[in-house]
Chimera marker file (.cmm) of the C-alpha trace (Angstrom):
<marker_set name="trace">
<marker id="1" x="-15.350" y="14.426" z="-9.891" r="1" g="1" b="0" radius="0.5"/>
<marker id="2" x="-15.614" y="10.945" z="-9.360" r="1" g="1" b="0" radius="0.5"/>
<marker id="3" x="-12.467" y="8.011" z="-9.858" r="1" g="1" b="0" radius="0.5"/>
<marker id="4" x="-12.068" y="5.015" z="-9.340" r="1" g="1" b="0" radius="0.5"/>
<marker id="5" x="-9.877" y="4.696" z="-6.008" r="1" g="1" b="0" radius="0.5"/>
<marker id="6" x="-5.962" y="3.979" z="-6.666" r="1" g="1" b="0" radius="0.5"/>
<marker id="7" x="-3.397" y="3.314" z="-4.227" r="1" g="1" b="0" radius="0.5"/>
<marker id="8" x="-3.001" y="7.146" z="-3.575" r="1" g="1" b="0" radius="0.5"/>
<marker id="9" x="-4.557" y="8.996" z="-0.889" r="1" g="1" b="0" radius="0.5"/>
<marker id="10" x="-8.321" y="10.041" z="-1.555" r="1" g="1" b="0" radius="0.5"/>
<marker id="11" x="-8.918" y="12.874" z="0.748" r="1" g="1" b="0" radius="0.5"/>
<marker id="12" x="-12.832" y="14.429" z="1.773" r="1" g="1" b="0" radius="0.5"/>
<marker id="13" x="-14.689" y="16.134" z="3.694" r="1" g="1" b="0" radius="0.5"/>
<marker id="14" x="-17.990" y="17.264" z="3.022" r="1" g="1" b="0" radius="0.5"/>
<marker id="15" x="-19.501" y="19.992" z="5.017" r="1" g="1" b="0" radius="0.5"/>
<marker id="16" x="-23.411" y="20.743" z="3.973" r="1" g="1" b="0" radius="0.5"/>
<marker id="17" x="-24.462" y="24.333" z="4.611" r="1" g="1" b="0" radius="0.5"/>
<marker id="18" x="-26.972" y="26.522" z="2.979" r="1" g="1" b="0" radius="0.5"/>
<marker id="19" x="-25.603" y="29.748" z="2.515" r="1" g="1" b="0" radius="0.5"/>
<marker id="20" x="-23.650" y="32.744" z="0.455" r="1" g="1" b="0" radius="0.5"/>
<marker id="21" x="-20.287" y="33.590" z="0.841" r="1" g="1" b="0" radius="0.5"/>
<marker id="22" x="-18.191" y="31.004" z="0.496" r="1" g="1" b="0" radius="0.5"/>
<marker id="23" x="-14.083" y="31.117" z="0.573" r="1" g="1" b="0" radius="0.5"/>
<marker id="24" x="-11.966" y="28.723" z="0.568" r="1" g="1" b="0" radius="0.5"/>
<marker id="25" x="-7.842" y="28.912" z="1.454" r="1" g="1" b="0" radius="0.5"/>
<marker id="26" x="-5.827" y="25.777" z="0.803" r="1" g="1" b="0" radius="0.5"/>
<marker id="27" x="-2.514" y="24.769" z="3.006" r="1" g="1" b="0" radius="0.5"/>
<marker id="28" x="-1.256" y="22.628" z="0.416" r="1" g="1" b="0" radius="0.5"/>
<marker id="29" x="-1.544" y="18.568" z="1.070" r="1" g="1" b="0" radius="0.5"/>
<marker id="30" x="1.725" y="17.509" z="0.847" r="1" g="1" b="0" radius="0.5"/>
<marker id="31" x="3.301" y="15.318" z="3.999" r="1" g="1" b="0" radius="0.5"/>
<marker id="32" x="5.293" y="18.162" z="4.903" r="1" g="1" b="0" radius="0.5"/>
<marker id="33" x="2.582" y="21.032" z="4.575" r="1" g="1" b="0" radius="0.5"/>
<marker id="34" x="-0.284" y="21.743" z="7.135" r="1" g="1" b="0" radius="0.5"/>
<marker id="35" x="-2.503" y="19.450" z="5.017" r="1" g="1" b="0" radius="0.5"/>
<marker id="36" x="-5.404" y="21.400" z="5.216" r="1" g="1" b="0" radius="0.5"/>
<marker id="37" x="-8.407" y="23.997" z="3.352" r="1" g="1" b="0" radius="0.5"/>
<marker id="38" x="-9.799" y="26.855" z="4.898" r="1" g="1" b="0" radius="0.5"/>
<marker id="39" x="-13.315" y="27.962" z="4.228" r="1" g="1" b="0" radius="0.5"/>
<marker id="40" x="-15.057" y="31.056" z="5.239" r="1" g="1" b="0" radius="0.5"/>
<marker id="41" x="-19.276" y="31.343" z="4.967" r="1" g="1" b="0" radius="0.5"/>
<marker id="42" x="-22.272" y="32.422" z="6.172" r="1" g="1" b="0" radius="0.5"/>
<marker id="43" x="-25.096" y="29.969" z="6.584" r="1" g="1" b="0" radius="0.5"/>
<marker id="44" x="-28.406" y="30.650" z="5.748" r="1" g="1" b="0" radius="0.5"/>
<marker id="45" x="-30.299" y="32.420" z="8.352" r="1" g="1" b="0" radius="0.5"/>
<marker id="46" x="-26.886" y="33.485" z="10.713" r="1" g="1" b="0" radius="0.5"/>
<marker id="47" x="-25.751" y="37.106" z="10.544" r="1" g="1" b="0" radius="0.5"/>
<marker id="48" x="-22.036" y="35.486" z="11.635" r="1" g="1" b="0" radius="0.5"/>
<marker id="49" x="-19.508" y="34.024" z="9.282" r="1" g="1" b="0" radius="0.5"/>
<marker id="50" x="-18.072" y="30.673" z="10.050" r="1" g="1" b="0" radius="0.5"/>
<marker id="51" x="-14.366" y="29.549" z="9.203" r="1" g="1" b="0" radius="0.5"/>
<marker id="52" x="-13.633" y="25.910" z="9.419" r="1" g="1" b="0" radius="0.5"/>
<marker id="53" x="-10.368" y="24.357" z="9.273" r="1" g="1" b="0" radius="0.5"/>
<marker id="54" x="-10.803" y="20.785" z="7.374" r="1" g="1" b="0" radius="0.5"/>
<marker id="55" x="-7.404" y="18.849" z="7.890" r="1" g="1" b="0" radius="0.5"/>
<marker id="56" x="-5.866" y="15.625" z="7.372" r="1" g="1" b="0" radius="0.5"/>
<marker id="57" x="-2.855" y="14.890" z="9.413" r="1" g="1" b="0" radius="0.5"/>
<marker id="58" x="-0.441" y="12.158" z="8.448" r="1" g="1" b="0" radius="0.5"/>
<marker id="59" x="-1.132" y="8.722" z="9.943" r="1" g="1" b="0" radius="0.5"/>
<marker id="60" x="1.702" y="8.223" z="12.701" r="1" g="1" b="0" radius="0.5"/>
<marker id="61" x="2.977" y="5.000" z="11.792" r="1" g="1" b="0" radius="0.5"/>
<marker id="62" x="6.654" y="5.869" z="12.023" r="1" g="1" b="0" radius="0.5"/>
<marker id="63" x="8.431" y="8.334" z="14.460" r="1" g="1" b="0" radius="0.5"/>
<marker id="64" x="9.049" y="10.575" z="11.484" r="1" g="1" b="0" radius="0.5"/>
<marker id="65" x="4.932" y="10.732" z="10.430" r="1" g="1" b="0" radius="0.5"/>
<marker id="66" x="4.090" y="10.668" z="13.976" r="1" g="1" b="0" radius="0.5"/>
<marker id="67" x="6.172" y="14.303" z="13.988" r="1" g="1" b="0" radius="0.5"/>
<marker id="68" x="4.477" y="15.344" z="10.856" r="1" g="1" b="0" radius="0.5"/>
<marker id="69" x="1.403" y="14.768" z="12.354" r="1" g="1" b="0" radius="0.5"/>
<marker id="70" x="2.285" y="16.219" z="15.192" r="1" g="1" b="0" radius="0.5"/>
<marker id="71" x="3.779" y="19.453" z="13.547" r="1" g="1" b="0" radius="0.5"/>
<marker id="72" x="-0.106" y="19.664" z="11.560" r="1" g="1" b="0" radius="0.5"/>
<marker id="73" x="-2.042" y="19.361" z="14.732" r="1" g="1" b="0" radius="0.5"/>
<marker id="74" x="-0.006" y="22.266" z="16.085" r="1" g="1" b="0" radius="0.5"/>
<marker id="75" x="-0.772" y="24.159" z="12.491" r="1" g="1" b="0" radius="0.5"/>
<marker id="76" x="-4.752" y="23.731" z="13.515" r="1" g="1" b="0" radius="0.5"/>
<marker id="77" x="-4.058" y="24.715" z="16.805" r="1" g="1" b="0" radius="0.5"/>
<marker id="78" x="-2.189" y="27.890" z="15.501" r="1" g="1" b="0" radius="0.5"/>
<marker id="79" x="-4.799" y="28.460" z="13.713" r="1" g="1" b="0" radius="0.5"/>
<marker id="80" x="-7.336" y="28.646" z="15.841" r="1" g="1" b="0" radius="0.5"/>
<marker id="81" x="-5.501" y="30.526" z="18.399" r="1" g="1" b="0" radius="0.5"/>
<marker id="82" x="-6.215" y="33.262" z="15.647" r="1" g="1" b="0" radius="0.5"/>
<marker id="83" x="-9.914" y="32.864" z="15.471" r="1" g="1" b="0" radius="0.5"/>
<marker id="84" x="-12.748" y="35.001" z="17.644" r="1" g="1" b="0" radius="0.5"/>
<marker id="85" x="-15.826" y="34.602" z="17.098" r="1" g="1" b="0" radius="0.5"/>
<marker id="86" x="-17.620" y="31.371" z="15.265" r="1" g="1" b="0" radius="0.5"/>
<marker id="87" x="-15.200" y="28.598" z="13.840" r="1" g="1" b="0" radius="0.5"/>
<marker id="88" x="-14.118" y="24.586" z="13.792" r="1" g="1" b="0" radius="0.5"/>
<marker id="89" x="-11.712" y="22.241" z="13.156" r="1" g="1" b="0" radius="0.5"/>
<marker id="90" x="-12.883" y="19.328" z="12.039" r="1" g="1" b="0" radius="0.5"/>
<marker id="91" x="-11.781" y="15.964" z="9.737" r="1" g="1" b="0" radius="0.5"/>
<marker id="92" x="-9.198" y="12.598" z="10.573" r="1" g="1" b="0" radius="0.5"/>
<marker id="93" x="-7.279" y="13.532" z="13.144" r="1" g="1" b="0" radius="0.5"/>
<marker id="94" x="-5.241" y="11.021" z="13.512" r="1" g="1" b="0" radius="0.5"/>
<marker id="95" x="-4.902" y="10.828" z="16.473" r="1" g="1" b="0" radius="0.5"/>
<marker id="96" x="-7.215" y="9.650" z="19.472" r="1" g="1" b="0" radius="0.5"/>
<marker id="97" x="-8.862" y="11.533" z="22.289" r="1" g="1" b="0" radius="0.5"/>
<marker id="98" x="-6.382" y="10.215" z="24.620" r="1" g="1" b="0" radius="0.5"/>
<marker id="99" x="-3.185" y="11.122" z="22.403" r="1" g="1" b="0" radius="0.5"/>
<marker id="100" x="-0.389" y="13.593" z="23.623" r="1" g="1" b="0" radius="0.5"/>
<marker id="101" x="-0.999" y="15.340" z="20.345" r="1" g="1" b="0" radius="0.5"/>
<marker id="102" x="-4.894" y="15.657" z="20.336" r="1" g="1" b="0" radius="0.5"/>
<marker id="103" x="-4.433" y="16.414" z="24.412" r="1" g="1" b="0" radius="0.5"/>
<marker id="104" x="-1.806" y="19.383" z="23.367" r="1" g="1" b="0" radius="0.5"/>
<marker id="105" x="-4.252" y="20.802" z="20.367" r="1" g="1" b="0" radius="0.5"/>
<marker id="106" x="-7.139" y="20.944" z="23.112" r="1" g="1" b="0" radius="0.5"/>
<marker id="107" x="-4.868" y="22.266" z="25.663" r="1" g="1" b="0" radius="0.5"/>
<marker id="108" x="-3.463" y="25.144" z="23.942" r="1" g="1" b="0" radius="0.5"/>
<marker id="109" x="-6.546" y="26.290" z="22.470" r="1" g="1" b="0" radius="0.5"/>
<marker id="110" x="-10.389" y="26.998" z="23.400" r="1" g="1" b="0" radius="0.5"/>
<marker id="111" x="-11.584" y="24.252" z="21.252" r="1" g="1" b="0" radius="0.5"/>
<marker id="112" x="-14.421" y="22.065" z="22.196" r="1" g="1" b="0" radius="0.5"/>
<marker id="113" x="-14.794" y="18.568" z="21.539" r="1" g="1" b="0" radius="0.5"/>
<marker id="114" x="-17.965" y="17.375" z="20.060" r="1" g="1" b="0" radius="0.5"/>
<marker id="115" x="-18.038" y="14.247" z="21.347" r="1" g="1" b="0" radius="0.5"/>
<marker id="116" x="-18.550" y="15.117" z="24.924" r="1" g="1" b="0" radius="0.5"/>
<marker id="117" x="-21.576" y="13.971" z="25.903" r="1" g="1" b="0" radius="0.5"/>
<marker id="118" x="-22.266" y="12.086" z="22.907" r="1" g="1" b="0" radius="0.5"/>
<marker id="119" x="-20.055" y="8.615" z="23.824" r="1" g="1" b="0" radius="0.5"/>
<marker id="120" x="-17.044" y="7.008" z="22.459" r="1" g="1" b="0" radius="0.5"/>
<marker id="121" x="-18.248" y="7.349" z="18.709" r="1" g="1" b="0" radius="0.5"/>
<marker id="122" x="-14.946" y="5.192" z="17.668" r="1" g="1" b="0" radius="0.5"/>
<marker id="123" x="-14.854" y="5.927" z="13.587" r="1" g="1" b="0" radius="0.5"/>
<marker id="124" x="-12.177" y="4.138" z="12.026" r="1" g="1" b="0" radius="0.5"/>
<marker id="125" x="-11.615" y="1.094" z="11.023" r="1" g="1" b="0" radius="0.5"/>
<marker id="126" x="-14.910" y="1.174" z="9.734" r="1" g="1" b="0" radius="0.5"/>
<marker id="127" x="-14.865" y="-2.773" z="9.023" r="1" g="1" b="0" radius="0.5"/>
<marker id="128" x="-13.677" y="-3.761" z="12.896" r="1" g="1" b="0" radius="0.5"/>
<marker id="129" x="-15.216" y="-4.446" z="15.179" r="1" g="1" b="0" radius="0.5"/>
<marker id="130" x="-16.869" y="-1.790" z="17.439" r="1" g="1" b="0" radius="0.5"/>
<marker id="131" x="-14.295" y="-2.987" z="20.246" r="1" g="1" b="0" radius="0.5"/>
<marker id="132" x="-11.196" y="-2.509" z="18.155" r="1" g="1" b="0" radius="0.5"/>
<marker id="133" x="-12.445" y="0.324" z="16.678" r="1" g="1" b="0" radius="0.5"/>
<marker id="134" x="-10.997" y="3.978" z="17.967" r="1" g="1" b="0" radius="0.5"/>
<marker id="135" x="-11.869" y="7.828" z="17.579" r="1" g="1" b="0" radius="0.5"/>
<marker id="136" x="-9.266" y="9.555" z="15.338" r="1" g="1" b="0" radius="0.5"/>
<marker id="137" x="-12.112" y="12.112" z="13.598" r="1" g="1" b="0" radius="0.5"/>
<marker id="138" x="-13.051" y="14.642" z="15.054" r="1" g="1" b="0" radius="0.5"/>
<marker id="139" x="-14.871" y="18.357" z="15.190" r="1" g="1" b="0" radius="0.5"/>
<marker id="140" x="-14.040" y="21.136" z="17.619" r="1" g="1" b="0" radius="0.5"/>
<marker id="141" x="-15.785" y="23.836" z="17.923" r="1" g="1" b="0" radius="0.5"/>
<marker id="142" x="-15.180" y="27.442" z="19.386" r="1" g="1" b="0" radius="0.5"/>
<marker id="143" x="-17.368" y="28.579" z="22.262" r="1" g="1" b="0" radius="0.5"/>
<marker id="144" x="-19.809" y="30.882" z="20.210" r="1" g="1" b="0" radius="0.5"/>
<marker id="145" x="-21.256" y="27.059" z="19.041" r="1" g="1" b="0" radius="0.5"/>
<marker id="146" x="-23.413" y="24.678" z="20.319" r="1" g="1" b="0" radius="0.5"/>
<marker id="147" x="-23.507" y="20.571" z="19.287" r="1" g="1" b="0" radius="0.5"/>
<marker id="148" x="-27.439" y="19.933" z="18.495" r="1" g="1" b="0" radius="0.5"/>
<marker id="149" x="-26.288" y="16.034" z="18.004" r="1" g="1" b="0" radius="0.5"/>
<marker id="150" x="-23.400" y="14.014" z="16.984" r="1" g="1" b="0" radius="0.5"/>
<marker id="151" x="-23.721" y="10.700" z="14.858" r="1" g="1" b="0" radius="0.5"/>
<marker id="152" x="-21.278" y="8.330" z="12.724" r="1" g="1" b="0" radius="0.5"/>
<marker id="153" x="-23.248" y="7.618" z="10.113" r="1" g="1" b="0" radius="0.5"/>
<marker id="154" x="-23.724" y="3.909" z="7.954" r="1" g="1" b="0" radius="0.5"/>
<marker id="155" x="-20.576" y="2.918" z="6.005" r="1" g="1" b="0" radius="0.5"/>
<marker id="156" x="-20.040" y="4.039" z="2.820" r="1" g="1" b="0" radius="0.5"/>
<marker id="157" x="-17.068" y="1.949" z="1.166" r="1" g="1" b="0" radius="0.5"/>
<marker id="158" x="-14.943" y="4.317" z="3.298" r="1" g="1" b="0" radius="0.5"/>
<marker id="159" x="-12.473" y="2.573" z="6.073" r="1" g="1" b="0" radius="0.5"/>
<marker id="160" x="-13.865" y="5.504" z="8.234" r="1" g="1" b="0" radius="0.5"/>
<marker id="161" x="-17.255" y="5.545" z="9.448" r="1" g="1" b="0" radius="0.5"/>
<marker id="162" x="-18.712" y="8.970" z="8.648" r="1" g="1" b="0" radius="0.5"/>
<marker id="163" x="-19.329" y="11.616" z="10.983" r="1" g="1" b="0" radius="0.5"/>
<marker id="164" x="-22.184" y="13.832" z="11.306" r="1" g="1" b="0" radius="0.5"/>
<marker id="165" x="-22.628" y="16.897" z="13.500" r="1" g="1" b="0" radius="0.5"/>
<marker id="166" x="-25.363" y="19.415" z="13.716" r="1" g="1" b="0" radius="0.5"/>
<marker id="167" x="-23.629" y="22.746" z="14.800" r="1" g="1" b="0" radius="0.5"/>
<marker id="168" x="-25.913" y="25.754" z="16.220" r="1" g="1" b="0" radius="0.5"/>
<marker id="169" x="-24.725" y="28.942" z="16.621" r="1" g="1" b="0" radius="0.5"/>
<marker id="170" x="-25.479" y="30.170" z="20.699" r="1" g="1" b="0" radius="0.5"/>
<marker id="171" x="-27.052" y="33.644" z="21.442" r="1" g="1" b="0" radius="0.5"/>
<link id1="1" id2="2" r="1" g="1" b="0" radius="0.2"/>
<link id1="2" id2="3" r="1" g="1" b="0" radius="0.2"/>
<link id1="3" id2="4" r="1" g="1" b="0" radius="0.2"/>
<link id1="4" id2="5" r="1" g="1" b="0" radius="0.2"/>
<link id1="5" id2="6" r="1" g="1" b="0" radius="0.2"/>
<link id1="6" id2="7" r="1" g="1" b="0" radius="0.2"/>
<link id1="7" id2="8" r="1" g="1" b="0" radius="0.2"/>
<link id1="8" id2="9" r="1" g="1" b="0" radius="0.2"/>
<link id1="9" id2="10" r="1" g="1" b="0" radius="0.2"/>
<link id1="10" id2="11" r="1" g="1" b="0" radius="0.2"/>
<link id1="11" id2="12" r="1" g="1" b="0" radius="0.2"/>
<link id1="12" id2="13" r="1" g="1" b="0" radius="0.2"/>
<link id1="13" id2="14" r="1" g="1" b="0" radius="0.2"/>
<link id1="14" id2="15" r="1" g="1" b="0" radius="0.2"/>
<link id1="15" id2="16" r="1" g="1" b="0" radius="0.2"/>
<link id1="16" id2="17" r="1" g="1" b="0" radius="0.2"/>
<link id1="17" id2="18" r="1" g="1" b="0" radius="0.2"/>
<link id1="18" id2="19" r="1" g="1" b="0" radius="0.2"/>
<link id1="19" id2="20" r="1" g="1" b="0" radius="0.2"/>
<link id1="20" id2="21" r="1" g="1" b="0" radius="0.2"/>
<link id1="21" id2="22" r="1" g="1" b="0" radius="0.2"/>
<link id1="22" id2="23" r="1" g="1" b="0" radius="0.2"/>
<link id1="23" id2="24" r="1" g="1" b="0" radius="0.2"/>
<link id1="24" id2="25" r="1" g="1" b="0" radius="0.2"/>
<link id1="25" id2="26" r="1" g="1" b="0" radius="0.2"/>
<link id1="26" id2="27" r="1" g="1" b="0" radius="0.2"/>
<link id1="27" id2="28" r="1" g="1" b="0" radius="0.2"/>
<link id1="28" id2="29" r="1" g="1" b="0" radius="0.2"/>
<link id1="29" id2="30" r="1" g="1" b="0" radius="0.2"/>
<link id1="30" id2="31" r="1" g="1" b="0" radius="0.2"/>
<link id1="31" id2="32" r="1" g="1" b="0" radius="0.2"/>
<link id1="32" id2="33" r="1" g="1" b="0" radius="0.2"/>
<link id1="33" id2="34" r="1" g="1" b="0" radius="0.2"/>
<link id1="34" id2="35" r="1" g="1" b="0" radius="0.2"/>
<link id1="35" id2="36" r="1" g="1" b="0" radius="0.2"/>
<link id1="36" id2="37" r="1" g="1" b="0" radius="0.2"/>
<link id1="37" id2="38" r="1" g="1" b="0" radius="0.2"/>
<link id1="38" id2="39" r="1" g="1" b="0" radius="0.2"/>
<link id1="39" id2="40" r="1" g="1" b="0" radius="0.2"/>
<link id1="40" id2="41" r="1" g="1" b="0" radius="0.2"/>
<link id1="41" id2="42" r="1" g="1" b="0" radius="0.2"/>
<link id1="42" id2="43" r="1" g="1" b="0" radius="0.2"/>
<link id1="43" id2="44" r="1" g="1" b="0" radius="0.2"/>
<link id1="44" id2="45" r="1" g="1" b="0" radius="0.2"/>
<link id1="45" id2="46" r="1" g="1" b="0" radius="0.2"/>
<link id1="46" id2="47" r="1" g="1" b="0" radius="0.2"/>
<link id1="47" id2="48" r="1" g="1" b="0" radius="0.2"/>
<link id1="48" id2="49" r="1" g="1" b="0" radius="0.2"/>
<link id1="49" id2="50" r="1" g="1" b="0" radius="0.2"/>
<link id1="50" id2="51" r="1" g="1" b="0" radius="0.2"/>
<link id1="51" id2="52" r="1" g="1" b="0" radius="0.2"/>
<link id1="52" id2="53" r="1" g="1" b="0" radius="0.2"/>
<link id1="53" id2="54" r="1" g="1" b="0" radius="0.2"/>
<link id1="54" id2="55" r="1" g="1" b="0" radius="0.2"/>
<link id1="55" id2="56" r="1" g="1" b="0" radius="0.2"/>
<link id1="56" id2="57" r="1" g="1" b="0" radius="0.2"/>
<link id1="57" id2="58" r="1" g="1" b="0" radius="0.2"/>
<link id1="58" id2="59" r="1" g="1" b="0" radius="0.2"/>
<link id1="59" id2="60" r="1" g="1" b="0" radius="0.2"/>
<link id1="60" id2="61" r="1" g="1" b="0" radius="0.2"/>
<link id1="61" id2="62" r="1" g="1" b="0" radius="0.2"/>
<link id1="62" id2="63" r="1" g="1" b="0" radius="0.2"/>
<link id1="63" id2="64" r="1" g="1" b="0" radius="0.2"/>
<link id1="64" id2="65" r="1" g="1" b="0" radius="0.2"/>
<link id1="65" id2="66" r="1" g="1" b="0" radius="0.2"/>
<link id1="66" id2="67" r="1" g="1" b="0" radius="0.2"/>
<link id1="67" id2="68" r="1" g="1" b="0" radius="0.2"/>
<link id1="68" id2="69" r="1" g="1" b="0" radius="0.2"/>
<link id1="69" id2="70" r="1" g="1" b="0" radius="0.2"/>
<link id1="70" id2="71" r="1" g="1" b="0" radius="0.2"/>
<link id1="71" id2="72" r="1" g="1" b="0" radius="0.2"/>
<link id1="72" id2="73" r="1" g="1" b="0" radius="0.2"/>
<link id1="73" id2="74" r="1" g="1" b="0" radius="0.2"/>
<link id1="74" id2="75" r="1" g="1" b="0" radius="0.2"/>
<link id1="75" id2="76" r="1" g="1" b="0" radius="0.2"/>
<link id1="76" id2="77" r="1" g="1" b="0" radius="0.2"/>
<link id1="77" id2="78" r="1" g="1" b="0" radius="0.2"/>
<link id1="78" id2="79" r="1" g="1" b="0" radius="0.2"/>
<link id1="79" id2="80" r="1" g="1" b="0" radius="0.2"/>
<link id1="80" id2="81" r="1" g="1" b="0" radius="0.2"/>
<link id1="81" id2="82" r="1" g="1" b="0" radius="0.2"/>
<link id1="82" id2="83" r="1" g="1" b="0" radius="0.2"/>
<link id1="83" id2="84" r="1" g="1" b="0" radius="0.2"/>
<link id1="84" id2="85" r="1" g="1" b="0" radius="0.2"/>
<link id1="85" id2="86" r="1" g="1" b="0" radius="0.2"/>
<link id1="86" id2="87" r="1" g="1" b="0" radius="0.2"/>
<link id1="87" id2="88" r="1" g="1" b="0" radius="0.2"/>
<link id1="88" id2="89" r="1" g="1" b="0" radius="0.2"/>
<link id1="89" id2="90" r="1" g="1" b="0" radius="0.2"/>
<link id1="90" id2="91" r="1" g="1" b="0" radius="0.2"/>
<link id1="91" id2="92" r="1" g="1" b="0" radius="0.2"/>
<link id1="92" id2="93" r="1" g="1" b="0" radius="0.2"/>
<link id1="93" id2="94" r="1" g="1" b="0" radius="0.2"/>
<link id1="94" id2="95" r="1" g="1" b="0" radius="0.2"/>
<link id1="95" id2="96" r="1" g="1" b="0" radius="0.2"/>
<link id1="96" id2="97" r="1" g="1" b="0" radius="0.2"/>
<link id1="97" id2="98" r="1" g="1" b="0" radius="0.2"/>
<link id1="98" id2="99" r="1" g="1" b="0" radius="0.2"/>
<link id1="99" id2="100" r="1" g="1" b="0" radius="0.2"/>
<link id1="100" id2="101" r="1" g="1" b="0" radius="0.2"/>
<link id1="101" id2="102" r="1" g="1" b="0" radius="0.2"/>
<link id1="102" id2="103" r="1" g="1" b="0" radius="0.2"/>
<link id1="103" id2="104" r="1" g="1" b="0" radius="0.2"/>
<link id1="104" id2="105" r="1" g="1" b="0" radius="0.2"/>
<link id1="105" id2="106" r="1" g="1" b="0" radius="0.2"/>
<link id1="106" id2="107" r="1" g="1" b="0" radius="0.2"/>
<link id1="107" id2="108" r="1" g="1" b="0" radius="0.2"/>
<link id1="108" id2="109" r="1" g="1" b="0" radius="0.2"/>
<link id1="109" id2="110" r="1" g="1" b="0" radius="0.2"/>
<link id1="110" id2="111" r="1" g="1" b="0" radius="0.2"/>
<link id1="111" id2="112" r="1" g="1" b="0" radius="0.2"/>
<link id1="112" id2="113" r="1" g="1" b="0" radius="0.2"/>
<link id1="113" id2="114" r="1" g="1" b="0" radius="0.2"/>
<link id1="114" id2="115" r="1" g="1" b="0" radius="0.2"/>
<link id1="115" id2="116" r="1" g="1" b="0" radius="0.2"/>
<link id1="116" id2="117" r="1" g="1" b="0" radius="0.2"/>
<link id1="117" id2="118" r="1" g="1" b="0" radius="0.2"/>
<link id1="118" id2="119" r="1" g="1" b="0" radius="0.2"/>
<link id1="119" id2="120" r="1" g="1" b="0" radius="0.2"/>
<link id1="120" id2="121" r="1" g="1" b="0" radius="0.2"/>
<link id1="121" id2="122" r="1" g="1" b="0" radius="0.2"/>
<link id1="122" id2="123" r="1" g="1" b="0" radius="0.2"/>
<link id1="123" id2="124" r="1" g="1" b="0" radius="0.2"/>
<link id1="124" id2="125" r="1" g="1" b="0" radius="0.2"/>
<link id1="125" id2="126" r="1" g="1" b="0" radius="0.2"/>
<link id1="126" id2="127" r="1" g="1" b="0" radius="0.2"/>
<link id1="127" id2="128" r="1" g="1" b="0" radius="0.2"/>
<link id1="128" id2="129" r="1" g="1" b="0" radius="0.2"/>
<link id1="129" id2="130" r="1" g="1" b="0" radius="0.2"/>
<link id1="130" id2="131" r="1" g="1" b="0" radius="0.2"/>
<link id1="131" id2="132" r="1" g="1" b="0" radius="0.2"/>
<link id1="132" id2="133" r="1" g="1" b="0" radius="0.2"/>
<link id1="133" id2="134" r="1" g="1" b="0" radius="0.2"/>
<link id1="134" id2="135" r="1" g="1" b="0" radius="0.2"/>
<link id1="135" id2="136" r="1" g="1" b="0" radius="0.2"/>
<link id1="136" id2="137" r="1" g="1" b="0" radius="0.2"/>
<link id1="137" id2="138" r="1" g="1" b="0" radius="0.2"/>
<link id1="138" id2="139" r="1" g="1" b="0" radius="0.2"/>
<link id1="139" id2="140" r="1" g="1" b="0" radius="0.2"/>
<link id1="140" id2="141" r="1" g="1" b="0" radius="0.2"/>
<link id1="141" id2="142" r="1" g="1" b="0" radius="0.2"/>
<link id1="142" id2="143" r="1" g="1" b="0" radius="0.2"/>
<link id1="143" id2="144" r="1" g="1" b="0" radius="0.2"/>
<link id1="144" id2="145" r="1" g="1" b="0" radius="0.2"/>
<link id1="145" id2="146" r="1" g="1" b="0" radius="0.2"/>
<link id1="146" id2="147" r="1" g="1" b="0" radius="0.2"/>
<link id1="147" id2="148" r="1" g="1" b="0" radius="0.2"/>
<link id1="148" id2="149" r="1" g="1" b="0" radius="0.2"/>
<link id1="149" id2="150" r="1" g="1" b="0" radius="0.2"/>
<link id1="150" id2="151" r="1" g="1" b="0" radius="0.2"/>
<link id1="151" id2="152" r="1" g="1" b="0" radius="0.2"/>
<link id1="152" id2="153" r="1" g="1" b="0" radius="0.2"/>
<link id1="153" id2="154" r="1" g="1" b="0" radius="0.2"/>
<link id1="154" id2="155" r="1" g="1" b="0" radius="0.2"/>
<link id1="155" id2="156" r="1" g="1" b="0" radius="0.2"/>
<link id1="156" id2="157" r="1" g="1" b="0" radius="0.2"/>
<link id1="157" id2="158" r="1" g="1" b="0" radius="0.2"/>
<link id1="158" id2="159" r="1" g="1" b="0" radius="0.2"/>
<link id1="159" id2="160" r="1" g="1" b="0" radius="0.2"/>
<link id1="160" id2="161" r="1" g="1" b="0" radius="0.2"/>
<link id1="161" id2="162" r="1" g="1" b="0" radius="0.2"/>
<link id1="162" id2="163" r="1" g="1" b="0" radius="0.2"/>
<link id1="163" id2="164" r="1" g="1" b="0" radius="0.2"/>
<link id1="164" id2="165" r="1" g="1" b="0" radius="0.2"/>
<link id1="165" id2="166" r="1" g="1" b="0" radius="0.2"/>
<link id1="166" id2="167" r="1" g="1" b="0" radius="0.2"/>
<link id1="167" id2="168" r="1" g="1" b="0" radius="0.2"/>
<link id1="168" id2="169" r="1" g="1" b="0" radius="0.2"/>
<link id1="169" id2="170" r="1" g="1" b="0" radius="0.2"/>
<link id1="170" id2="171" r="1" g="1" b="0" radius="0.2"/>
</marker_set>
């Protein structure tokens, strides 16, 4: 569906796979709910399924958001302290690399950060500068995945620069 944008919250993620199988499980998008979809598949030419979490934390921009937010990044980090196997978490974090929030999701989990070894990759604001620019989206990965390559990709009329990872499943 496509709208014209309004002063409420417009909300995507688009994940490109070829495959069958596909689930999805919604969290409910409210400030006060996890803010997040599950989706289960299996791409074309793996034998594995694949669950990604796709999430959208509140922005912290007062004490009471910056606990919401806070209280969803320890929802994705619940979450995938039930995973095995192949999975990711992956959308605006809202929160930066360096954040006590993103630091405890990494730190209570297995997750990998694709942007190691890639560089800063700062995505949002899209319309700043690079230098005032920061990394608040993000996709972890579990260790049964690899990270072919990482971009942000050209600006789209979105205040966040989009961001592109090619995923491979190890062996």
């Amino acid at each position: 569906m496509i709208r014209p944008r309004s002063g409420d919250l417009i909300f995507a993620t688009l994940i490109l796979v070829r495959g069958t199988e596909v689930t999805a499980v919604s969290f409910g998008f409210t400030a006060r709910s996890p803010r997040a979809v599950e989706l289960s598949f299996v791409p074309e030419g793996w034998e594995l399924p694949v669950e990604a979490l796709i999430t959208h934390p509140v922005a912290p921009t007062s004490q009471e958001r910056a606990s919401l937010r806070d209280a969803q990044l320890g929802f994705a980090a619940e979450w995938a302290a039930g995973r095995e196997g192949v999975f990711f978490v992956v959308g605006d974090l809202n929160a930066t690399p360096w954040s006590w929030a993103f630091r405890r999701l990494m730190t209570t989990t297995e997750l990998r950060n694709s942007q190691a070894g890639f560089g800063l990759q700062a995505s949002f604001p899209a319309n700043a500068s690079v230098l005032l620019r920061v990394p608040i989206d993000h996709l972890l990965y579990s260790g049964a995945l690899g990270v072919r390559d990482r971009v942000l990709g050209p600006r789209m009329g979105s205040d966040h620069f989009p961001l592109i990872v090619d995923l491979v499943l190890l062996p």
